[in-house]
C-alpha positions, 0 to 999 in steps of 0.5 A, a space after each residue: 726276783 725276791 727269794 722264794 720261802 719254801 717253808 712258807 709253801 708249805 706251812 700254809 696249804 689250801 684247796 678247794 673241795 667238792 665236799 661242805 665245810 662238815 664233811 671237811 671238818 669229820 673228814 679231818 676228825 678223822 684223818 689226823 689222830 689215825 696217822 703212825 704214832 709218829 705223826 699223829 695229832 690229836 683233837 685241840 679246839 673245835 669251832 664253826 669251820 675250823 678244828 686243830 690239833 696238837 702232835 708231838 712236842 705241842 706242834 699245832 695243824 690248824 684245817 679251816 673251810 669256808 664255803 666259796 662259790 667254786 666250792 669249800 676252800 679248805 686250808 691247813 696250816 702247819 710247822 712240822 705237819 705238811 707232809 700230813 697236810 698235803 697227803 689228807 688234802 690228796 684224799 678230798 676231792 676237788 672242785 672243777 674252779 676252772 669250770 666254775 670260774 670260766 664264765 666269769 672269765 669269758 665275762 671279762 673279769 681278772 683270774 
């Protein structure tokens, strides 16, 4: 069995929300520059489904959503971040994917 990078579990995160792709995006506007000053980051760039931010010394959080048809997937990538990634994932509420993809597992398709 190969060795297992915990690091890398943990600079890119990703769930999949009940919430659009905007909600997600103002979520995280929202979210990130409120944090103890510590762990504050603030706005860098802004696109169609993405936003980052930069914290202390530069380090970038990157949140990208997409529509899915088991919802919005949402993933977030970081170095130093992950704890605050992990915790404003925890505040979005997540999609039911097992209700979602139980028919097109009941149909015969590989999970």
């Amino acid at each position: 069995m190969p060795p297992t990078n915990a690091q890398r579990a943990k600079t890119l995160q990703e769930i999949t929300t009940t919430l659009s792709v905007a909600e997600v995006i103002s979520a995280a506007k929202n979210f990130f520059p409120r944090r103890n000053s510590v762990y504050a980051a603030f706005l860098d760039r802004e696109g169609p489904g993405y936003v980052t931010f930069r914290g202390q010394g530069g380090e970038e959080i990157v949140i990208g959503a997409a529509k899915t048809e088991a919802g919005t997937r949402v993933s977030g990538s970081t170095y130093l971040f992950d704890q605050q990634v992990s915790r404003f994932f925890s505040g979005l509420p997540t999609a039911d994917v097992m209700a979602i993809s139980a028919p097109a597992l009941a149909a015969g398709a590989n999970p």
